[in-house]
MIDOSE-1310 file (N, C-alpha, C; in nm, 2 decimals, decimal comma, always signed):
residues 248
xxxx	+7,22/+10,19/+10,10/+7,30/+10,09/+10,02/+7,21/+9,99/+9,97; +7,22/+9,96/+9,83/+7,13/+9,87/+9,76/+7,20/+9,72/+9,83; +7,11/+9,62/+9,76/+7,13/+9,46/+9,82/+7,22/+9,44/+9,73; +7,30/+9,36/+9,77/+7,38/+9,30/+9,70/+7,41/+9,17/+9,64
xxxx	+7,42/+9,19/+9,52/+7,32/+9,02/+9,46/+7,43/+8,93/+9,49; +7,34/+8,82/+9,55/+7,44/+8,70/+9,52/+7,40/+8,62/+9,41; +7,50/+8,57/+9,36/+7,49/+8,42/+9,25/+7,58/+8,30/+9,36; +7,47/+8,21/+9,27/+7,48/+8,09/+9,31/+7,54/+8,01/+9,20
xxxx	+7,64/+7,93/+9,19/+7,65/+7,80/+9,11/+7,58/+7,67/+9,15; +7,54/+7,58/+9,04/+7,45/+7,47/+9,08/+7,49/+7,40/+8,93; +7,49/+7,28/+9,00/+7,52/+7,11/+8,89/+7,37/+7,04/+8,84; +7,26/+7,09/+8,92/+7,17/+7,01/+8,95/+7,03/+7,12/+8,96
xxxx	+6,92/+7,05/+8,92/+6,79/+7,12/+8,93/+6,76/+7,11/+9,05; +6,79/+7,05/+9,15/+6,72/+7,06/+9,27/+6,75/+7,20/+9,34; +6,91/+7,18/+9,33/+7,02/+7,29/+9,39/+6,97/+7,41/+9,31; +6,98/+7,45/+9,21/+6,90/+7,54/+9,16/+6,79/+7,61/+9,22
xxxx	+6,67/+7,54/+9,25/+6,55/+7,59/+9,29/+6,58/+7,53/+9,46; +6,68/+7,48/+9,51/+6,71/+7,51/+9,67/+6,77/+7,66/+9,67; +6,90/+7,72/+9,59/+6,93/+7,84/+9,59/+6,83/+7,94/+9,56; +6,75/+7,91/+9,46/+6,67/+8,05/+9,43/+6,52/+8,05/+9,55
xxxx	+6,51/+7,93/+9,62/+6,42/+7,98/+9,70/+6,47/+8,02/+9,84; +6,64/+8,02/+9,83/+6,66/+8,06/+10,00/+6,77/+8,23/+9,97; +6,76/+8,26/+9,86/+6,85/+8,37/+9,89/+6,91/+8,41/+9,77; +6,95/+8,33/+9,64/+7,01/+8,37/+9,54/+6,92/+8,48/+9,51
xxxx	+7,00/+8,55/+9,39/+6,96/+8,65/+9,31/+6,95/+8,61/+9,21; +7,08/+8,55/+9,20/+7,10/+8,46/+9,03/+7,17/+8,35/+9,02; +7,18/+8,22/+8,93/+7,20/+8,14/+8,90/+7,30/+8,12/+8,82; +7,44/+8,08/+8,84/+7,52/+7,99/+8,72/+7,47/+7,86/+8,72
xxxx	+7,40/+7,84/+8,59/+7,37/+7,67/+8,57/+7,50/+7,63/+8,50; +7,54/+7,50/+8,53/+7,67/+7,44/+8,51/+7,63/+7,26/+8,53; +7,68/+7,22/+8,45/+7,72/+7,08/+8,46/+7,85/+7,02/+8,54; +7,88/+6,96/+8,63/+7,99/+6,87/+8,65/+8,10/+7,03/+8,75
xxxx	+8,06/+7,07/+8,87/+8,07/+7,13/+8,94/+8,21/+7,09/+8,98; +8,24/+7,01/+9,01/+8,37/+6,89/+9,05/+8,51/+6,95/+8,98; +8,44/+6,95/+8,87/+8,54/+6,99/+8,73/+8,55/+7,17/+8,68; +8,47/+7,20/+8,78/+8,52/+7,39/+8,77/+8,37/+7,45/+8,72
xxxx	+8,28/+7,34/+8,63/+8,18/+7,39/+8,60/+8,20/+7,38/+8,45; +8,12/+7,30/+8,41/+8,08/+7,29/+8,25/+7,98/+7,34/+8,19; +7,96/+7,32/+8,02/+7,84/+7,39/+8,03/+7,69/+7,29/+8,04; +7,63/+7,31/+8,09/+7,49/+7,17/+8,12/+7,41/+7,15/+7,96
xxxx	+7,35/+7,07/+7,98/+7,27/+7,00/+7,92/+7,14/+7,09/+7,84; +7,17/+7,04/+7,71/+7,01/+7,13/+7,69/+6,88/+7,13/+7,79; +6,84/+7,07/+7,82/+6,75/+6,98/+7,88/+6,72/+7,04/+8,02; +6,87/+7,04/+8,08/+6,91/+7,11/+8,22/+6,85/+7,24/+8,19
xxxx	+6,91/+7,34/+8,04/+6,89/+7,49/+8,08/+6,73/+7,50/+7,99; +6,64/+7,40/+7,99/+6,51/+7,42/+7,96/+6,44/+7,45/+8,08; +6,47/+7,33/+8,18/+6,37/+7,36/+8,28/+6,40/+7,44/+8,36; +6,54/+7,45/+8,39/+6,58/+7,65/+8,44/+6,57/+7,73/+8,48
xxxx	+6,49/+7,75/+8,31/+6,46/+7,85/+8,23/+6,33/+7,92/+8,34; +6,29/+7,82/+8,44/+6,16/+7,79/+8,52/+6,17/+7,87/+8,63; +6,26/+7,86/+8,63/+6,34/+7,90/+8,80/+6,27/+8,07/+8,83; +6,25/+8,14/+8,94/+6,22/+8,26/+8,98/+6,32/+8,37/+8,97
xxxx	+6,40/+8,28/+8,94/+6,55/+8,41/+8,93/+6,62/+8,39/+8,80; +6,71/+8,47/+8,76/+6,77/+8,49/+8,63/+6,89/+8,38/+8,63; +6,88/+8,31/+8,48/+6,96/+8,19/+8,52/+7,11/+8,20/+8,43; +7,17/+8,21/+8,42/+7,33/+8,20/+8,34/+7,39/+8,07/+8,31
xxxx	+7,37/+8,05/+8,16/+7,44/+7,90/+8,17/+7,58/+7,92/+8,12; +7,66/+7,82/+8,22/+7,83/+7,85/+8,18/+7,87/+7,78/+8,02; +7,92/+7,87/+7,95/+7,98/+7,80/+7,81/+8,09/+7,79/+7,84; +8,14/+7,62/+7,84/+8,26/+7,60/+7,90/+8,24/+7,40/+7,81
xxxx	+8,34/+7,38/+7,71/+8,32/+7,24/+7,65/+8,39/+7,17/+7,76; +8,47/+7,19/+7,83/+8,59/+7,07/+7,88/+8,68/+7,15/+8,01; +8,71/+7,05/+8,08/+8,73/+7,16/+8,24/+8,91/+7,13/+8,19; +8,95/+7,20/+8,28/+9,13/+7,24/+8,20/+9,12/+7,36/+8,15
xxxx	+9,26/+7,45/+8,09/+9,27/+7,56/+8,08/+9,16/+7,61/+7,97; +9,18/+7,75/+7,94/+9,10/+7,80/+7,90/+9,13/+7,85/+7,73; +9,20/+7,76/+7,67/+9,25/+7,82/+7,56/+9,18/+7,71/+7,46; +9,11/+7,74/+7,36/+9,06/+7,64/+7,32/+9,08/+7,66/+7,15
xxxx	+9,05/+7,53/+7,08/+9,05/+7,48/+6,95/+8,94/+7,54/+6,87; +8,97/+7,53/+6,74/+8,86/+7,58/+6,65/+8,71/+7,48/+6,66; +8,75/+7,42/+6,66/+8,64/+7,26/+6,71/+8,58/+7,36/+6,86; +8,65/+7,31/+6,96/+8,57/+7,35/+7,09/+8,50/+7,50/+7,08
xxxx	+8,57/+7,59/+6,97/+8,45/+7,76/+6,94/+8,39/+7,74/+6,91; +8,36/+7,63/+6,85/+8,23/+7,62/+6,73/+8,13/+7,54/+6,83; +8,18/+7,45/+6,90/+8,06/+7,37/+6,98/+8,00/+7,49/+7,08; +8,10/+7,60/+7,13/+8,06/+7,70/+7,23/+7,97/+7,78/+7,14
xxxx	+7,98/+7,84/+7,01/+7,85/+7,95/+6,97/+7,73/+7,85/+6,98; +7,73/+7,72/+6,92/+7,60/+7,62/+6,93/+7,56/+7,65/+7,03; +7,64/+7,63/+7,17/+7,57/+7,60/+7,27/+7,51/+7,77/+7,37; +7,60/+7,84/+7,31/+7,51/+7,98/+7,32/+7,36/+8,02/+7,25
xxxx	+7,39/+7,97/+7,14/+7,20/+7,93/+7,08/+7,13/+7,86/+7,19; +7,16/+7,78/+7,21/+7,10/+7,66/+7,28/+7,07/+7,72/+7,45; +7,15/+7,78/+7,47/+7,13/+7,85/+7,60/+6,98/+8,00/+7,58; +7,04/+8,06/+7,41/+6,98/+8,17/+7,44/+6,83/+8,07/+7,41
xxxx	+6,76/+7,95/+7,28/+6,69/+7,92/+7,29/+6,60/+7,88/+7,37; +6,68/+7,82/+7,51/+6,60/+7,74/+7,61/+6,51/+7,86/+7,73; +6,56/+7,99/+7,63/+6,50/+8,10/+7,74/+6,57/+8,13/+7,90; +6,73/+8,09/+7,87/+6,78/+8,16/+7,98/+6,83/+8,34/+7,98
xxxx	+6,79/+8,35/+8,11/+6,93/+8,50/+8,09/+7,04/+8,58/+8,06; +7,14/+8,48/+8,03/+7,24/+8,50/+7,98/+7,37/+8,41/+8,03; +7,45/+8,40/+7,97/+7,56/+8,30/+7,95/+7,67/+8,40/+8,05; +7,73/+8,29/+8,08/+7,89/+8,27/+8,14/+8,04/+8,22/+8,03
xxxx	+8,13/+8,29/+8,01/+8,27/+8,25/+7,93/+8,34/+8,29/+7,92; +8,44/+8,22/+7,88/+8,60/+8,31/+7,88/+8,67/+8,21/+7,84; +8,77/+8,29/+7,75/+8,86/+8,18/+7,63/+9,00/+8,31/+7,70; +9,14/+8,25/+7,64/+9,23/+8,33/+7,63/+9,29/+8,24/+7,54
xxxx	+9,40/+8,33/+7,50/+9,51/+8,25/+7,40/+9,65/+8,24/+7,41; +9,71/+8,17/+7,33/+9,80/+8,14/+7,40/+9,94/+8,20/+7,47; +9,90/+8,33/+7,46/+9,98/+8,43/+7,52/+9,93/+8,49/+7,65; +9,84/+8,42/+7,73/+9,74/+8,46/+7,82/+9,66/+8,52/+7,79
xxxx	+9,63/+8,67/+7,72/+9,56/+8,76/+7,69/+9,39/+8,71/+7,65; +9,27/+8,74/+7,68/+9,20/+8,73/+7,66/+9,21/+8,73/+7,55; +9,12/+8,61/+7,46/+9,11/+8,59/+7,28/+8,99/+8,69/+7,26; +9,02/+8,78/+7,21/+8,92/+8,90/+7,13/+8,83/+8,87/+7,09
xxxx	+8,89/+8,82/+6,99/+8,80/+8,80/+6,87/+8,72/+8,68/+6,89; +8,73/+8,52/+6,91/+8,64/+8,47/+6,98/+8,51/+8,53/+7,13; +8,57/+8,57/+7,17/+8,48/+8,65/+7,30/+8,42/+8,74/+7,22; +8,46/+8,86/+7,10/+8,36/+8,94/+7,07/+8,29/+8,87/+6,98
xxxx	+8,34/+8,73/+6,90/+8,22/+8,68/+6,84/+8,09/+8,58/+6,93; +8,14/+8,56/+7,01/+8,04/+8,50/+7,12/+7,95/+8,59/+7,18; +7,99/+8,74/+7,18/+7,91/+8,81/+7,29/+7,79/+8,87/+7,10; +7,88/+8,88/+7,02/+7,78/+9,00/+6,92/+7,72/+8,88/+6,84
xxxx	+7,68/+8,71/+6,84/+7,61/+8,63/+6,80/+7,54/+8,62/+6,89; +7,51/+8,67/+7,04/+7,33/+8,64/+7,07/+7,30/+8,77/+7,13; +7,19/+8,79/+7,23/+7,11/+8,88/+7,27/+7,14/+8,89/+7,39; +7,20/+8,79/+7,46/+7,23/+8,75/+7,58/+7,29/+8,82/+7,64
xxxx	+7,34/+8,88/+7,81/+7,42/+8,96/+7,84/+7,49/+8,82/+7,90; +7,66/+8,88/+7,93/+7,75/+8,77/+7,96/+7,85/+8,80/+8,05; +7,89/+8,68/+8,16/+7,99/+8,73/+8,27/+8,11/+8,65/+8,16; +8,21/+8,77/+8,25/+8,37/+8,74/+8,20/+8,34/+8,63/+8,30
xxxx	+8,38/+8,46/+8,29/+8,44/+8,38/+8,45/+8,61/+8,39/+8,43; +8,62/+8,32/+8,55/+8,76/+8,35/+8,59/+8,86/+8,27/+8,49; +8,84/+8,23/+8,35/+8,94/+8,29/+8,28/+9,06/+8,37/+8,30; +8,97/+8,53/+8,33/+9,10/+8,62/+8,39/+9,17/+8,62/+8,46
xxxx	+9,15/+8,51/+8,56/+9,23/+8,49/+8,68/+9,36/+8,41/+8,60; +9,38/+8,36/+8,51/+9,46/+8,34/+8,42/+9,53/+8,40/+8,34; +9,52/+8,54/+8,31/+9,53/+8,65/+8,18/+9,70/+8,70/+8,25; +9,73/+8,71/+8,17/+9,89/+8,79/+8,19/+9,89/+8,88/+8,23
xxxx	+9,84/+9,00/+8,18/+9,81/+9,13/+8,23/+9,68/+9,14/+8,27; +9,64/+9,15/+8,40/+9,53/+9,14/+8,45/+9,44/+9,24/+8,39; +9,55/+9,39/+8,46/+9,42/+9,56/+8,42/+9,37/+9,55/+8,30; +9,44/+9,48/+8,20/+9,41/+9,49/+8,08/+9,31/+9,43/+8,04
xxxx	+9,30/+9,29/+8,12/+9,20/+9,19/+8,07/+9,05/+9,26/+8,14; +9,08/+9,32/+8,21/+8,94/+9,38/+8,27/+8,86/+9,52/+8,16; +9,00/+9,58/+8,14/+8,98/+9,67/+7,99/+8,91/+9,63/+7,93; +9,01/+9,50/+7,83/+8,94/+9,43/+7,76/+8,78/+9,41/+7,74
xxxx	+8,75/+9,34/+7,89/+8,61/+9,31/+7,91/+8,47/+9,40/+7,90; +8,55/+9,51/+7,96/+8,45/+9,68/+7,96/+8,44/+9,66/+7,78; +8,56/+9,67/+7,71/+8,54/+9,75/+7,54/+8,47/+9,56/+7,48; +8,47/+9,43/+7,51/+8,42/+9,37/+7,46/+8,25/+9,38/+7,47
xxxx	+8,18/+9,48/+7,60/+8,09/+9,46/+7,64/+8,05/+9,31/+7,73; +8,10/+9,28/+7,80/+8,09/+9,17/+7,93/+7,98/+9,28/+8,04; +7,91/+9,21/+8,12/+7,81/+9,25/+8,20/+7,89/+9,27/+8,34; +7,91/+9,21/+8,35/+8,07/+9,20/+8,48/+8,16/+9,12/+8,48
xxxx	+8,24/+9,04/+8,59/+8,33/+8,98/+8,58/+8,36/+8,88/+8,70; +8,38/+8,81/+8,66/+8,42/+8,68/+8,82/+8,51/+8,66/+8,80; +8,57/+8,70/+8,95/+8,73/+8,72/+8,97/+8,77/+8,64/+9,05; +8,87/+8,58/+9,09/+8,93/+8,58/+9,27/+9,04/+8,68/+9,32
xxxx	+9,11/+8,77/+9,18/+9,21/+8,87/+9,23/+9,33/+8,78/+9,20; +9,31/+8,66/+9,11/+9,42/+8,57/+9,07/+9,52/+8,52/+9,19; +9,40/+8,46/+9,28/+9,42/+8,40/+9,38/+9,32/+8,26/+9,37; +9,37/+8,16/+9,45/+9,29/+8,02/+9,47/+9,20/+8,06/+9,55
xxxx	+9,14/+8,13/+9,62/+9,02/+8,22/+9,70/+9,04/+8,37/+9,72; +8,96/+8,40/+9,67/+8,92/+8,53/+9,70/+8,97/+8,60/+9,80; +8,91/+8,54/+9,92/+8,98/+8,62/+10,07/+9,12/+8,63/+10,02; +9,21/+8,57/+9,95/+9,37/+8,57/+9,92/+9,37/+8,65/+9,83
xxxx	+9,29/+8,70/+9,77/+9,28/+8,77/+9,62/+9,27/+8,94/+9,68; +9,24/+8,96/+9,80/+9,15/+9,14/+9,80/+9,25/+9,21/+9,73; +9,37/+9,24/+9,72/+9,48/+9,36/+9,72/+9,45/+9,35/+9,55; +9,44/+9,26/+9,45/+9,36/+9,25/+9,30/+9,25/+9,29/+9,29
xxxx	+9,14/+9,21/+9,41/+9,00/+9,24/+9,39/+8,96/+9,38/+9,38; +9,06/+9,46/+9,47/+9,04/+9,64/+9,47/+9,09/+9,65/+9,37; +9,20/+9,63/+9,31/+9,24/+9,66/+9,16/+9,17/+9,69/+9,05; +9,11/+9,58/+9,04/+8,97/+9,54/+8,95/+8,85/+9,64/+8,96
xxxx	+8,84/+9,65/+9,10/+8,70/+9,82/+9,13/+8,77/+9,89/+9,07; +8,89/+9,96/+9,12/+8,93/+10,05/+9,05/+8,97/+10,10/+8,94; +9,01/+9,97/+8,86/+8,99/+9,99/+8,71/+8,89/+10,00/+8,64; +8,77/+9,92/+8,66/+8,64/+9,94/+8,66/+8,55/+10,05/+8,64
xxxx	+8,61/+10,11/+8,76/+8,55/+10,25/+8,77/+8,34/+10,27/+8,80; +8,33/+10,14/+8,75/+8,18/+10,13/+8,73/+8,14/+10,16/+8,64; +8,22/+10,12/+8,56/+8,19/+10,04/+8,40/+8,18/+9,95/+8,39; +8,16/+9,80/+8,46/+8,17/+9,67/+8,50/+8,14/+9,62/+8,61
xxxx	+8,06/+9,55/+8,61/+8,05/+9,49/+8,75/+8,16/+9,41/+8,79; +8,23/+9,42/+8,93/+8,33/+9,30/+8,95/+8,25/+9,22/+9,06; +8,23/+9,04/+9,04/+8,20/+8,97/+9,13/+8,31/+8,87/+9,20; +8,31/+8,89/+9,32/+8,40/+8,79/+9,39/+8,36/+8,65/+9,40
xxxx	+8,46/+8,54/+9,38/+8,39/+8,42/+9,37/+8,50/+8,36/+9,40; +8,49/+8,25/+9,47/+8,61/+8,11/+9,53/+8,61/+8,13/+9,65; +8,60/+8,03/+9,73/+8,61/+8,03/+9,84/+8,49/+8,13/+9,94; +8,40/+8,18/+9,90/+8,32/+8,26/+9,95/+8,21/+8,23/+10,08
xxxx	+8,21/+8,25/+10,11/+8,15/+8,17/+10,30/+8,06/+8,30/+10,35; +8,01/+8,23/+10,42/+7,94/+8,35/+10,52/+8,02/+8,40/+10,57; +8,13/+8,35/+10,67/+8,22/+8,36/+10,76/+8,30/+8,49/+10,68; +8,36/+8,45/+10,54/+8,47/+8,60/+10,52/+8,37/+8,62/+10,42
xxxx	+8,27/+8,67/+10,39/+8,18/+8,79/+10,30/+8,18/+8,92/+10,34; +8,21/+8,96/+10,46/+8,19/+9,06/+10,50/+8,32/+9,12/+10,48; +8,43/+9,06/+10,52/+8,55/+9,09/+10,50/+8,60/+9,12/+10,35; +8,55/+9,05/+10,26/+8,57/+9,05/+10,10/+8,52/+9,18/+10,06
xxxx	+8,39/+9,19/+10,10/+8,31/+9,31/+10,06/+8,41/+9,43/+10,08; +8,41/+9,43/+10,23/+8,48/+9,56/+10,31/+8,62/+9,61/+10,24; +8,70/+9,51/+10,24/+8,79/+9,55/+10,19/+8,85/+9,53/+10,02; +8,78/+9,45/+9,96/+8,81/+9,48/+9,78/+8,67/+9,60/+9,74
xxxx	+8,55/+9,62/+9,81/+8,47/+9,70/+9,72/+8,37/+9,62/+9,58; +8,38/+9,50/+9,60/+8,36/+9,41/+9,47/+8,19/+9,49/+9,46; +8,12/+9,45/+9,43/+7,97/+9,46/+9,35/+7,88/+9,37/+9,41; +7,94/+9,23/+9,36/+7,88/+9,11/+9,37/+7,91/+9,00/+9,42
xxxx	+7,90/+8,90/+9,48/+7,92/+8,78/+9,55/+7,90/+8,59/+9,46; +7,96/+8,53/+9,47/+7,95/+8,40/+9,39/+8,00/+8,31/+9,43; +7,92/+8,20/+9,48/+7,94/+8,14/+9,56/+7,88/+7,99/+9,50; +7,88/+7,87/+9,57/+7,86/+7,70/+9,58/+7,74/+7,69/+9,64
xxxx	+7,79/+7,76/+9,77/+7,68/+7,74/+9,89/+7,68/+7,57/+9,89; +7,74/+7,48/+9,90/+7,72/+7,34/+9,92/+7,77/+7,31/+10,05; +7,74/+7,19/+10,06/+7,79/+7,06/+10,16/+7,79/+6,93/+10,10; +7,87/+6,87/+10,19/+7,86/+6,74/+10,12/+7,74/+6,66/+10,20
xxxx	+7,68/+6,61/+10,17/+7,56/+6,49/+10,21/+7,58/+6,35/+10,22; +7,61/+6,33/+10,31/+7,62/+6,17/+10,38/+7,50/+6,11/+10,30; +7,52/+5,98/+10,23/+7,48/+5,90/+10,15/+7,40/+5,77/+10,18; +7,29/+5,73/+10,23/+7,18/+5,66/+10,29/+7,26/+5,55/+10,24
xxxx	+7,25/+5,44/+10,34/+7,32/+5,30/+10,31/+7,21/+5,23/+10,25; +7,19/+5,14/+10,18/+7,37/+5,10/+10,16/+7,46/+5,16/+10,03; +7,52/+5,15/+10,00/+7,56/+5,25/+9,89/+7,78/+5,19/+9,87; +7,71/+5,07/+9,95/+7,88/+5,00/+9,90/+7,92/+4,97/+9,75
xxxx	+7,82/+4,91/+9,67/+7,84/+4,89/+9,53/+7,86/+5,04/+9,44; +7,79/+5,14/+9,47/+7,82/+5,25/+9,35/+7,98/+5,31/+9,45; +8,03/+5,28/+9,59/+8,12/+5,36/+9,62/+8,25/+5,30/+9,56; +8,22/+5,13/+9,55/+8,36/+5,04/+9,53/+8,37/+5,05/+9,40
xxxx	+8,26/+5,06/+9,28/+8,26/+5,10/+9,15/+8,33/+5,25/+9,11; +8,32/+5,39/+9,23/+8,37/+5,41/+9,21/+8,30/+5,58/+9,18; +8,19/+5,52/+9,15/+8,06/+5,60/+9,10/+8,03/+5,73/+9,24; +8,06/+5,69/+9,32/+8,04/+5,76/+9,43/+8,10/+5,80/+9,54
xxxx	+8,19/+5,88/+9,58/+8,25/+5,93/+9,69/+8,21/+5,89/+9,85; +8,34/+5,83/+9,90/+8,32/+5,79/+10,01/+8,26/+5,90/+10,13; +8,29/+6,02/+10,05/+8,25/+6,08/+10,16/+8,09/+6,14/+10,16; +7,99/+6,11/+10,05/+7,89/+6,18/+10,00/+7,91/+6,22/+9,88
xxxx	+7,81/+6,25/+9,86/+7,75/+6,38/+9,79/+7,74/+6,50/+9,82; +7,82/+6,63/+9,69/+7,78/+6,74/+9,74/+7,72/+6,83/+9,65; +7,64/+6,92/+9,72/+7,52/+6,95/+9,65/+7,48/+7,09/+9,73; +7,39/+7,21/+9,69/+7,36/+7,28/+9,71/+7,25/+7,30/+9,86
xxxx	+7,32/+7,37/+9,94/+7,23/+7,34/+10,10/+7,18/+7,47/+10,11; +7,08/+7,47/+10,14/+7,00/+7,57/+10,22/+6,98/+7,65/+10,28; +7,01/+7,60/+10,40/+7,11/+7,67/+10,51/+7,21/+7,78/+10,50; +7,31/+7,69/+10,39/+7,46/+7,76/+10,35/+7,41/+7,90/+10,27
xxxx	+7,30/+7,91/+10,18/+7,27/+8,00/+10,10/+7,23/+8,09/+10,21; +7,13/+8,09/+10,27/+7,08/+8,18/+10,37/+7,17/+8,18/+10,47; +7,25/+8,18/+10,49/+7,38/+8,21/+10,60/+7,47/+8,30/+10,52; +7,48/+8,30/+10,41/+7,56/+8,40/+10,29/+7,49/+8,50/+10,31
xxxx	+7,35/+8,48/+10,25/+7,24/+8,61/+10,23/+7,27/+8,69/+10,34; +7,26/+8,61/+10,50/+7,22/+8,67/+10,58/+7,35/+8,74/+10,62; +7,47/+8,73/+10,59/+7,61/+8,78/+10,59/+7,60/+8,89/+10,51; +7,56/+8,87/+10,43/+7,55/+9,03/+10,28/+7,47/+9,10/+10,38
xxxx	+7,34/+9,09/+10,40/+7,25/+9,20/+10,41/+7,28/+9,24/+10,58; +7,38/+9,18/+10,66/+7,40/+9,26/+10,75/+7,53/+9,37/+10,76; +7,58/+9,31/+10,66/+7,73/+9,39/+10,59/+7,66/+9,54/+10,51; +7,56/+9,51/+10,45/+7,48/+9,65/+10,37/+7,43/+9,74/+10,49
xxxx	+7,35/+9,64/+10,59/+7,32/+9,75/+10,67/+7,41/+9,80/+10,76; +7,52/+9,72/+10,80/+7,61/+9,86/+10,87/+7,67/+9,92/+10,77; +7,68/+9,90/+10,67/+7,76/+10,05/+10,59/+7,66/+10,14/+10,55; +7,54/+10,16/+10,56/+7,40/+10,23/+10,51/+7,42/+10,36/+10,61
């Protein structure tokens, strides 16, 4: 049994090159993590671009549903240039309309304006008809798909997540993502069949004192900072690759 890639999401350059030196395979670069994941900064997907692993920047203008304005498609093709120029791997998206159904014709104009390969994100986890939206994704040409099984985690999602292999057929990659832990990866794996793994891998980080004025401003959470750990990544990794070798 081959390895099984994990992706990492990351807000930040450090977390970035903390994930790809402890275990990622691949990278969602995103802005504003808090908010579901936006899409980052030129700037962000330049130095990236640096990284040892393949990087994915999320095309996403504004966190809230997924249905967007003529205005917000237009800032998303820009920022697909801007992704494909800064020399990343390929982009992250997903629009639907107002009938749930994945928007077609935006998504096939986003995927056949760059060079880029591209994940469905969990968009779908919103789509009316799910099988269909995974259809959809096979005949738009999507690279795979990040699901939870249209559940708030994954582990709540398997009885979908099989659905999705199965529809698939392996015409699509399906990646599980929400809620993903060392602790139930192995469980996720075993029982949906998914492909791929997607995960935060964070903690929150206790905040060196003093740090009263940015907390009472407001600027900063009482509880920390959270941010991409080390540890957490290589406790995933080390969950996959012992899940591969007992099914080998």
């Amino acid at each position: 049994m081959t390895r099984i890639p994990l992706e990492v999401c990351v807000d930040t350059l450090e977390g970035a090159w903390t994930a790809a030196e402890n275990g990622a395979d691949r990278i969602e670069l995103c802005a504003a993590l808090s908010e579901g994941g936006l899409t980052p900064s030129q700037g962000f997907m330049v130095a990236a671009a640096r990284l040892p692993v393949p990087v994915y920047a999320m095309i996403r203008p504004r966190s809230g549903n997924f249905e967007y304005s003529d205005l917000e498609k237009a800032l998303m093709l820009r920022d697909i240039h801007a992704a494909e120029k800064a020399g990343l791997a390929g982009i992250v998206i997903g629009a639907v309309d107002s009938q749930h159904n994945l928007d077609r014709d935006f998504l096939a104009a986003s995927i056949n304006g760059t060079r880029l390969p591209a994940t469905l994100h969990r968009a779908i986890d919103t789509a009316r008809d799910y099988e269909k939206a995974i259809e959809d994704a096979i005949t738009l040409g999507f690279e795979r798909v990040l699901t939870s099984g249209q559940a708030s985690k994954a582990e709540h999602g398997l009885s979908l997540l099989q659905q999705a292999v199965n529809v698939a057929a392996g015409r699509i990659s399906i990646m599980a993502g929400s809620g993903v832990t060392a602790a139930n990866a192995s469980q996720i794996l075993k029982r949906s069949g998914v492909q791929e793994l997607h995960a935060s891998c964070s903690s929150v980080k206790p905040l060196p004192e003093p740090q009263d004025l940015e907390t009472r401003l407001g600027f900063v959470s009482k509880a920390g900072i959270k941010d991409t750990d080390g540890n957490v990544v290589q406790a995933l990794r080390r969950a996959m690759d012992q899940f591969t070798e007992a099914a080998a």
